[in-house]
C-alpha positions as MATLAB code, in Angstrom:
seq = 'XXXXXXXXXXXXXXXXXXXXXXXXXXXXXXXXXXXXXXXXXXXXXXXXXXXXXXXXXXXXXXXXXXXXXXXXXXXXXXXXXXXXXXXXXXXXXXXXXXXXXXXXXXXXXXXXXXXXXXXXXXXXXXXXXXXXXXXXXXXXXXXXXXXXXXXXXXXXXXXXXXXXXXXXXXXXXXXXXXXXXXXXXXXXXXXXXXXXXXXXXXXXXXXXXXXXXXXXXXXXXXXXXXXXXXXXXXXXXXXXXXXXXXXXXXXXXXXXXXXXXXXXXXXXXXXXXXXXXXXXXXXXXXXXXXXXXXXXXXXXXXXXXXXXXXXXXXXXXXXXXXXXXXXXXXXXXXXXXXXXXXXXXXXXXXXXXXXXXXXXXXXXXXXXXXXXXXXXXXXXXXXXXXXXXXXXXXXXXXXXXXXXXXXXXXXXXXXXXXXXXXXXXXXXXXXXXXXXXXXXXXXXXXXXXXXXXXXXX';
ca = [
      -5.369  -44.562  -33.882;
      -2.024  -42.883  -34.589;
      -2.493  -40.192  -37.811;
       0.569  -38.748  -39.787;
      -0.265  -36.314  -42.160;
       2.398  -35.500  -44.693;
       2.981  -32.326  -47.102;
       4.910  -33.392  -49.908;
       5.309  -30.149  -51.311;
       8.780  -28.749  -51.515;
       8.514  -26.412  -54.304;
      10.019  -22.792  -52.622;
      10.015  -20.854  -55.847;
       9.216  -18.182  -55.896;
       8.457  -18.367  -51.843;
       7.433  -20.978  -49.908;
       3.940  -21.926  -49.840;
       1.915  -23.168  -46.184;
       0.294  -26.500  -46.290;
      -2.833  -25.393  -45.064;
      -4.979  -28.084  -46.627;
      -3.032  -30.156  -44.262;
      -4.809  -27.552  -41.105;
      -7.979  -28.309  -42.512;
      -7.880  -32.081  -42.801;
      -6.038  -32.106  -39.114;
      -9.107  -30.202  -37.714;
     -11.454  -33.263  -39.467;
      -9.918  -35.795  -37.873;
     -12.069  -36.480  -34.453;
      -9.348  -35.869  -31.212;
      -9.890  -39.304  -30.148;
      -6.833  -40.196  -32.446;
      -3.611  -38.724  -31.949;
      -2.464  -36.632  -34.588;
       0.559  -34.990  -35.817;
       2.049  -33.363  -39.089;
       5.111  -33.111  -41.195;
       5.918  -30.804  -43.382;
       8.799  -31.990  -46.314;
       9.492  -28.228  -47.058;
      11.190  -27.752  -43.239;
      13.369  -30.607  -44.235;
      14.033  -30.108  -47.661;
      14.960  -31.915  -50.655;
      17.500  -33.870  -49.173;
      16.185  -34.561  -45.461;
      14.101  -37.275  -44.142;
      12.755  -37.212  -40.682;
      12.739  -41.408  -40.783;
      13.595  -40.949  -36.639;
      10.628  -39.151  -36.289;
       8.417  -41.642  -38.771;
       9.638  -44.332  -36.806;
       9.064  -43.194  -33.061;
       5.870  -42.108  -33.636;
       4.891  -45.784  -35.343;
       1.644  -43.979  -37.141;
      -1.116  -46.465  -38.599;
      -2.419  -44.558  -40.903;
      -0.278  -42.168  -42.866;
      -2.092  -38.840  -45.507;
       0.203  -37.688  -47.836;
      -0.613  -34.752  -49.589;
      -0.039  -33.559  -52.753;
      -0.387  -30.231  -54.162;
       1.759  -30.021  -56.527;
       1.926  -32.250  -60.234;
       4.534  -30.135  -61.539;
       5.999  -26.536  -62.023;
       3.481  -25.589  -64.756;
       6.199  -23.925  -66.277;
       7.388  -25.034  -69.980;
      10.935  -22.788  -69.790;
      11.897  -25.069  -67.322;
       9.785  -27.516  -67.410;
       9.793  -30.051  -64.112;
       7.309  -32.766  -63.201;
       7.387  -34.058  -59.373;
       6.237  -37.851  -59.870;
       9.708  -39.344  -59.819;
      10.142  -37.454  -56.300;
       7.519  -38.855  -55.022;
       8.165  -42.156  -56.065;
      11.401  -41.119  -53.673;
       9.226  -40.434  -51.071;
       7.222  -43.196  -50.550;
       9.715  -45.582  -50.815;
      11.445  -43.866  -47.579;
       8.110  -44.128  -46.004;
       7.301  -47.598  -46.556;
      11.198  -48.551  -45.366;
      10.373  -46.927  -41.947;
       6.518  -47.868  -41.615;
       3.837  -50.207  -42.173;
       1.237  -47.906  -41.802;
      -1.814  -47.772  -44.693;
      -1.111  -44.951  -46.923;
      -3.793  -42.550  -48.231;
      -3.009  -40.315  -51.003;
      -5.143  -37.058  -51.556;
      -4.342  -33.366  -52.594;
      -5.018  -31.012  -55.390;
      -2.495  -32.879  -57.456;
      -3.630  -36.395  -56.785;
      -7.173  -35.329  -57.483;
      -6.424  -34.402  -60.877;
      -4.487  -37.952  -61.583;
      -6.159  -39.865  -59.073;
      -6.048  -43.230  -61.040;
      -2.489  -42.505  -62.300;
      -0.980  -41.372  -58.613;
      -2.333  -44.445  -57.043;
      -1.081  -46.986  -59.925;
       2.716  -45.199  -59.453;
       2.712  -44.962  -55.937;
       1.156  -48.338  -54.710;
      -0.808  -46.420  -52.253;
      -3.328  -47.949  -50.575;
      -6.372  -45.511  -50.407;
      -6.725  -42.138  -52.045;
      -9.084  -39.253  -51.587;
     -10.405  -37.767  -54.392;
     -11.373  -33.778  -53.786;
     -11.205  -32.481  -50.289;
      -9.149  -34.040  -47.639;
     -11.401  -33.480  -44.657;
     -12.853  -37.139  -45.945;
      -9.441  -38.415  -44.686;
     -11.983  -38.192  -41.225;
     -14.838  -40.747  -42.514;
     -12.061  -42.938  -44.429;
     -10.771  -43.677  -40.652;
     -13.517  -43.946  -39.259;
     -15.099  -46.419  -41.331;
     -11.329  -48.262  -41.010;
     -11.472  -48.237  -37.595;
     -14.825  -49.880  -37.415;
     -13.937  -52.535  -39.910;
     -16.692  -51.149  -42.068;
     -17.094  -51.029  -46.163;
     -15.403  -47.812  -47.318;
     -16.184  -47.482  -51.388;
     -19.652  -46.073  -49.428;
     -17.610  -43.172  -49.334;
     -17.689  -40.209  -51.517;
     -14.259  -39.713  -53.412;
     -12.265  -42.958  -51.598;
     -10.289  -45.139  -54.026;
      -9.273  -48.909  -53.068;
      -5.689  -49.468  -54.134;
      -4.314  -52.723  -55.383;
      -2.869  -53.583  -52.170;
      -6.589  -54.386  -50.857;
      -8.871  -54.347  -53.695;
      -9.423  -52.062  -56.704;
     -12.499  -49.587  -56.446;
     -13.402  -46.361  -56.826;
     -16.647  -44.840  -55.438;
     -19.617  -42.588  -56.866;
     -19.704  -39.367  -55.370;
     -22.835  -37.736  -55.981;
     -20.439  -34.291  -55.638;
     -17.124  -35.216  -55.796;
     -15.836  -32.212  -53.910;
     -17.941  -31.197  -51.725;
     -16.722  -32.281  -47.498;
     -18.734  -30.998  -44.991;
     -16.624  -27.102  -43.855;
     -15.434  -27.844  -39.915;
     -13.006  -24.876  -39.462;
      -9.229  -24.791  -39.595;
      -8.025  -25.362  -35.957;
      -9.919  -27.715  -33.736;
      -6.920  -28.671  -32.055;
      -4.036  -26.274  -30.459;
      -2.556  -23.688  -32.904;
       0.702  -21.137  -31.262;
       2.446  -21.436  -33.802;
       5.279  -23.442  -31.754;
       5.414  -26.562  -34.469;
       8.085  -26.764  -36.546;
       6.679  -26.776  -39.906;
       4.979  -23.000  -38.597;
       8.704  -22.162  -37.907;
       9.860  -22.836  -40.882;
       7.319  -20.539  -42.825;
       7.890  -17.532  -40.611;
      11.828  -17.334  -41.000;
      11.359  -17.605  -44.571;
       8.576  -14.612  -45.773;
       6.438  -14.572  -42.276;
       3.858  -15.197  -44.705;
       1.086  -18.165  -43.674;
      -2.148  -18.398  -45.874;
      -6.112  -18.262  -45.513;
      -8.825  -19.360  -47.687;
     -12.250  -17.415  -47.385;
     -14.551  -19.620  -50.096;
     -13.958  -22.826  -52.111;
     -15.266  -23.111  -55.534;
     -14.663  -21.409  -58.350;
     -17.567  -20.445  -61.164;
     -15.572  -18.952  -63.573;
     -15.115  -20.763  -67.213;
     -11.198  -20.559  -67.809;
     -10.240  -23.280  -70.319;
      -7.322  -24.020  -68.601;
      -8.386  -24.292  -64.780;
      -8.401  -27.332  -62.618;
     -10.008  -25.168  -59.779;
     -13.737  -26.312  -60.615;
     -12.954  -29.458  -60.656;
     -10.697  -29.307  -57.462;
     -13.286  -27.668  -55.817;
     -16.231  -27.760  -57.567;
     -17.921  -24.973  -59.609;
     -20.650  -23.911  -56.583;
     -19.119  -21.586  -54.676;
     -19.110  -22.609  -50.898;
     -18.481  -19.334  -48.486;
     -16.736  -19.663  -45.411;
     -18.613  -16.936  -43.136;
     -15.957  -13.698  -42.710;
     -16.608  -13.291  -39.260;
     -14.773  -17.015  -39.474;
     -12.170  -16.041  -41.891;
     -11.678  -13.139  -39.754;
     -10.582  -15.256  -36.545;
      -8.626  -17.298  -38.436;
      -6.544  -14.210  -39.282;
      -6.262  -13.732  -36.137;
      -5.162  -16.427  -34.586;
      -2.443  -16.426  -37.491;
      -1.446  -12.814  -36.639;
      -0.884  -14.324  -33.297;
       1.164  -17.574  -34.101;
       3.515  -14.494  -35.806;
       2.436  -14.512  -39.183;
       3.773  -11.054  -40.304;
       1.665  -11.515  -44.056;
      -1.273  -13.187  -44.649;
      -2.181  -14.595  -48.680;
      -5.688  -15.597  -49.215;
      -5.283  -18.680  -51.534;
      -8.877  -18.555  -53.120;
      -8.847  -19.444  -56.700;
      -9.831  -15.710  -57.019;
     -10.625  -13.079  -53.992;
     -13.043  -11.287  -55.726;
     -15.013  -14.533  -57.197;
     -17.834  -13.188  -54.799;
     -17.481   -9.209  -55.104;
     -19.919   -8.594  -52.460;
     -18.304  -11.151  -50.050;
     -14.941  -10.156  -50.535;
     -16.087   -6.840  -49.056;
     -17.727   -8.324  -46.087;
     -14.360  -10.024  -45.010;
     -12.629   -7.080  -45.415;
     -14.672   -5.300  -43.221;
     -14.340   -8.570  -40.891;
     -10.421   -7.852  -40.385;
     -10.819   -4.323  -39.954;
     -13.706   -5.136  -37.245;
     -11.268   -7.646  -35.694;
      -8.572   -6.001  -35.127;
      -6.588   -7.430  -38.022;
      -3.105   -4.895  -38.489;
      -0.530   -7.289  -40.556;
      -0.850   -6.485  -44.070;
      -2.205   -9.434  -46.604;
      -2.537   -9.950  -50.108;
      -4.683  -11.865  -52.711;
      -5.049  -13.430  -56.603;
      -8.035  -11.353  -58.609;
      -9.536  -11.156  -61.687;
      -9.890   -7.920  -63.706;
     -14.194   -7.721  -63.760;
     -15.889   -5.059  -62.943;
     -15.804   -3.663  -59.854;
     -17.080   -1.151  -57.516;
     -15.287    2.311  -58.243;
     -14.373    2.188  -54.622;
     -13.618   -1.863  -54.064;
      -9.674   -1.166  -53.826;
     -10.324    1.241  -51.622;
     -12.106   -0.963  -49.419;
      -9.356   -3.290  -49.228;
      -6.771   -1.253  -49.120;
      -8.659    0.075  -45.854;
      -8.428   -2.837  -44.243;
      -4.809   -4.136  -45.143;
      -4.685   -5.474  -48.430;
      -1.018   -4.215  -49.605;
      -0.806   -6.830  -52.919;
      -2.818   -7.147  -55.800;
      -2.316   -9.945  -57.956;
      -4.179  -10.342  -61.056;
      -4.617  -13.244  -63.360;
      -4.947  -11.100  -66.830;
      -3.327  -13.563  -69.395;
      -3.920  -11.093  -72.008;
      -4.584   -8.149  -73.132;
      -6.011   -9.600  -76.663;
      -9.612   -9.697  -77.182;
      -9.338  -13.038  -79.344;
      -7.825  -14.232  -76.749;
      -9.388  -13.412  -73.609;
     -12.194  -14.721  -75.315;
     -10.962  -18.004  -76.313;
      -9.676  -18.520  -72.517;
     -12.831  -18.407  -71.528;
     -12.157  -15.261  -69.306;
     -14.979  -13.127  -67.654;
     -13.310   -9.247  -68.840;
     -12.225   -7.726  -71.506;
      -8.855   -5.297  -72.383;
     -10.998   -2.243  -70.678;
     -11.873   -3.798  -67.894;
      -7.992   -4.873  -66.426;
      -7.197   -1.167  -67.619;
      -9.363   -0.230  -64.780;
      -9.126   -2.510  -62.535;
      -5.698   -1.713  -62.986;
      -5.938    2.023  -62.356;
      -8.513    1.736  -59.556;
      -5.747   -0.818  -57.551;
      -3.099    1.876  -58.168;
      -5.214    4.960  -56.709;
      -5.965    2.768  -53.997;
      -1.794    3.018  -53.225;
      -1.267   -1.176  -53.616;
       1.230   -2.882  -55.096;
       0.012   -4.839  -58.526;
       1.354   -7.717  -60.485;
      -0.247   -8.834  -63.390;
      -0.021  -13.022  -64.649;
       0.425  -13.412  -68.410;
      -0.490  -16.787  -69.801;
       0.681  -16.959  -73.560;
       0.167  -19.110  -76.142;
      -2.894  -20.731  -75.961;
      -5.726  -21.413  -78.409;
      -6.239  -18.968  -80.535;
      -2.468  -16.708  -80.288;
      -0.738  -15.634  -82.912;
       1.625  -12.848  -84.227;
      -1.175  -10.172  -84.226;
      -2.800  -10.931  -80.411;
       0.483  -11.142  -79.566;
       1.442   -7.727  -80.418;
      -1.836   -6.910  -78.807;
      -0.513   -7.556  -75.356;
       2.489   -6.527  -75.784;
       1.595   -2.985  -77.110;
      -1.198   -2.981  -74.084;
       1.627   -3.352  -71.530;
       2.770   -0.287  -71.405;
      -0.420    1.043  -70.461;
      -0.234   -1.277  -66.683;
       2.242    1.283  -65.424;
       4.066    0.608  -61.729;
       3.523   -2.887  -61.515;
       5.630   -6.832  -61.750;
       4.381   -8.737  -65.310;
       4.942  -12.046  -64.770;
       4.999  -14.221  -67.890;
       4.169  -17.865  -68.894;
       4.345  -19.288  -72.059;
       2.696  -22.017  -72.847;
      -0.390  -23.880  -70.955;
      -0.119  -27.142  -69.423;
      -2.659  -29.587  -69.897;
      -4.685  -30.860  -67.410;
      -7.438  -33.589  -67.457;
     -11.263  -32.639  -66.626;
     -10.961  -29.061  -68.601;
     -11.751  -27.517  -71.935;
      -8.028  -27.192  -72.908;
      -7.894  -30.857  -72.617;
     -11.161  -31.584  -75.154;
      -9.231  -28.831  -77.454;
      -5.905  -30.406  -77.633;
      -8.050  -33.520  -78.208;
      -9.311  -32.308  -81.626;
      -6.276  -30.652  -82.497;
      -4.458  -34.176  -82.110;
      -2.150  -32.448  -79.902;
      -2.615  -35.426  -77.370;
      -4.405  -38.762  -77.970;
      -7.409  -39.948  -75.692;
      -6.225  -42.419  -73.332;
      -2.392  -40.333  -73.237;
      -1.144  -40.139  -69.555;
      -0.550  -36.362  -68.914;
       0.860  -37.020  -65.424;
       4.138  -35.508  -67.129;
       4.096  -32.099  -68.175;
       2.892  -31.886  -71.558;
       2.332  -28.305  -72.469;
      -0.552  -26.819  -75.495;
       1.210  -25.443  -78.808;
      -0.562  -22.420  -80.376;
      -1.558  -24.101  -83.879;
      -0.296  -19.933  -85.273;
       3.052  -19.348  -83.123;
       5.867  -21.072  -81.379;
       6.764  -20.830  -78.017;
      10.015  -20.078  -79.033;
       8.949  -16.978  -81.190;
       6.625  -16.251  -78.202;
       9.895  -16.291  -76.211;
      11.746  -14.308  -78.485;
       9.279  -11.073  -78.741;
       8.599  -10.757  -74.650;
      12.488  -10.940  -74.419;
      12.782   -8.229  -77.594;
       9.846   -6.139  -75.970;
      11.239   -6.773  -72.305;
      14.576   -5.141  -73.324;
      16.599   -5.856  -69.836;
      13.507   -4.429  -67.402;
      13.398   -6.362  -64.159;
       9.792   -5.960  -63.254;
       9.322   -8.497  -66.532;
       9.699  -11.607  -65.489;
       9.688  -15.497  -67.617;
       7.673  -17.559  -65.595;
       8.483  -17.427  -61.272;
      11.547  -16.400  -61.882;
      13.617  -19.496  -61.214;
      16.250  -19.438  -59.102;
      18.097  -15.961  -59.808;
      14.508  -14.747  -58.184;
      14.370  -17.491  -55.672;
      17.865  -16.125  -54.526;
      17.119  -12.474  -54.077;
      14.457  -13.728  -51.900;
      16.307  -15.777  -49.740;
      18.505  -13.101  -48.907;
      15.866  -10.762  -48.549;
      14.376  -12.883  -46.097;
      17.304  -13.334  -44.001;
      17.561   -9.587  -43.491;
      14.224   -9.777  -42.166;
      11.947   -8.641  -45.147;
       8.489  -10.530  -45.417;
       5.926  -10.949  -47.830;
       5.944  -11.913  -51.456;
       8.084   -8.933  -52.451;
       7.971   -8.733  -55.920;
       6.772   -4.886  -55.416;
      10.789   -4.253  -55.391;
      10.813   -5.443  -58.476;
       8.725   -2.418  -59.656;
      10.540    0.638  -61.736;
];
């Protein structure tokens, strides 16, 4: 059978993000069929590679979909009408069955099929994409399948997953990787940076994540020694920057180390970088990374309010990203530090909290979002639910965002601009598309990397 796999994703802001979910479900699929890949983000918003739909003639075409929307309530955007865009174009140049799957379509699986007349989605990891053909191919029942949803077109259904995440791990490449497709091009000319995952999972109890149920809360541990080749074989396609996409590096302290040690044992010289969370650590764990190329430490804080980190849900406390925080910065990296405002339990006074902490995360980006966005299967859903702030049964395929019962968002707004006073290392959300400029440009003079560390004063 002929297999085109799709990333739908064009969101570049701040930088442009590799599909690599689209590597893993390509290495899934057995090499009996003949498959290739298109990426929408080497086209663009406006291109369409229709010629390319067409002379190919696939019969089965995976579009993924990572993205719902911006998660960003300044300037708010949700991607469903694009979509709708894009599989219209599809269907006008092919017949071929379409199967939805993705981060984003897992968490509106039922919605995502109902507006985009798709014929088959995949709920949680896209490496079922492989049995879904399979069983096609052989004319065989496919609700027996974990995760696989039955559009309209055939007949509605939905199967029982006993775990509705979990795909058996079968590497990254199975087929040829140089780095020669175009999609690969694209990502090098704009940031050199392509991405790596060393676990799925996530165990923490955020109130706001979709990560557990993404990927499930058991943490599944890709060996480093595997990781490790992966990075290299990326270093060789020309990757000049390598992000590890993990919901959080450090998840699993003790195997974070053990890849790091991997690259340096492999022979791994481009410099990468990674989300973590502020636990403790080893006194020497930033050391250890920095040893064996991390440059970029990204940390998801949120706050620096005890009330607060509490009522996220978060594993530290104030002291403990103080630290972490320090330790990174002896360690000679480059930190950034994610500020999620307004959730339950903000007001005037945990406000002030954070805002008087700041000062103490010297030489680093603060990055700052106001507001959370609701999502379906997590706490912050059941709380909006009993604060009447949505209504069970409400579609939250748009972006609907959670209002601190105790402050606006607009007075949130108004004392991070008061206590920002003109600094560029603070920064409202990505950084829309002033940021997304500088970038651009910086790219085009050869610069790689996320490179908010110029940002720094």
């Amino acid at each position: 059978m002929k297999i085109l796999l799709i990333s739908a994703n064009t969101l570049t802001t701040p930088y442009p993000v590799y599909p690599l979910g689209m590597d893993y479900v390509a290495a899934a699929i057995s090499t009996s069929h003949d498959v290739r890949v298109i990426d929408m983000n080497a086209f663009g918003d406006t291109g369409f590679p229709d010629d390319m739909i067409d002379a190919f003639s696939p019969d089965i075409i995976g579009l993924g979909l990572r993205n719902v929307d911006n998660t960003d309530i300044s300037d708010s955007n949700g991607y469903i009408v694009r979509y709708r865009e894009l599989v219209n174009r599809i269907r006008k140049c092919s017949n071929a069955l379409l199967v939805l799957g993705g981060s984003g379509f897992t968490i509106f699986p039922n919605e995502m099929m109902k507006a985009l007349d798709a014929d088959y989605g995949i709920v949680g990891e896209g490496e079922r994409l492989s049995l879904l053909i399979a069983a096609l191919n052989r004319q065989e029942h496919v609700l027996d399948i974990p995760g696989v949803i039955v559009g309209s077109r055939h007949r509605s259904g939905t199967s029982e997953p006993n775990d509705p995440t979990y795909a058996p791990y079968k590497g990254r490449f199975s087929r040829r990787f140089d780095g020669t497709s175009s999609h690969v091009d694209y990502y090098l000319a704009h940031g050199g940076m392509l991405n790596l995952q060393t676990k799925r999972g996530c165990n923490f109890q955020c109130i706001y994540c979709t990560y557990p149920h993404i990927e499930g809360r058991r943490l599944r541990l890709i060996p480093p020694n595997d990781v490790a080749e992966t990075a290299i074989q990326l270093q060789n396609a020309g990757a000049k920057y390598l992000f590890i996409t993990d919901s959080a590096f450090n998840v699993h302290v003790s195997h974070s180390i053990e890849v790091a040690k991997a690259f340096q044992k492999a022979g791994l010289t481009i410099p990468w970088g990674a989300f973590f969370s502020p636990i403790p650590l080893l006194d020497d764990y930033f050391q250890i990374m920095a040893d064996s190329g991390l440059t970029h430490v990204e940390f998801g804080t949120e706050s620096l309010s005890e009330v607060v980190l509490q009522s996220y849900g978060k594993p530290f406390q104030t002291a403990h990203v103080l630290k972490a925080h320090a330790a990174a910065r002896m360690a000679g990296l480059h930190v950034a530090h994610y500020f999620l405002l307004g959730g339950p339990g903000e007001n005037r006074n945990t406000l002030d909290q954070t805002l008087s902490n700041i000062d103490k995360l010297t030489k680093s980006v603060l990055f700052f979002f106001c507001g959370m966005r609701i999502y379906p299967h997590t706490a912050l859903y059941d709380i909006a639910l009993k604060e009447r702030q949505i209504v069970f049964g409400q579609s939250l395929l748009e972006p609907i965002f959670y209002r601190s019962l105790h402050i606006s968002s607009e007075d949130i707004f108004q004392e991070v601009e008061k206590k920002r006073c003109g600094r560029s290392n603070w920064i409202i959300g990505s950084g829309g598309e002033k940021i997304s400029i500088i970038l651009s440009r910086m790219y085009a003079r050869g610069r790689f990397g996320p490179l908010w560390e110029h940002l720094i004063r």
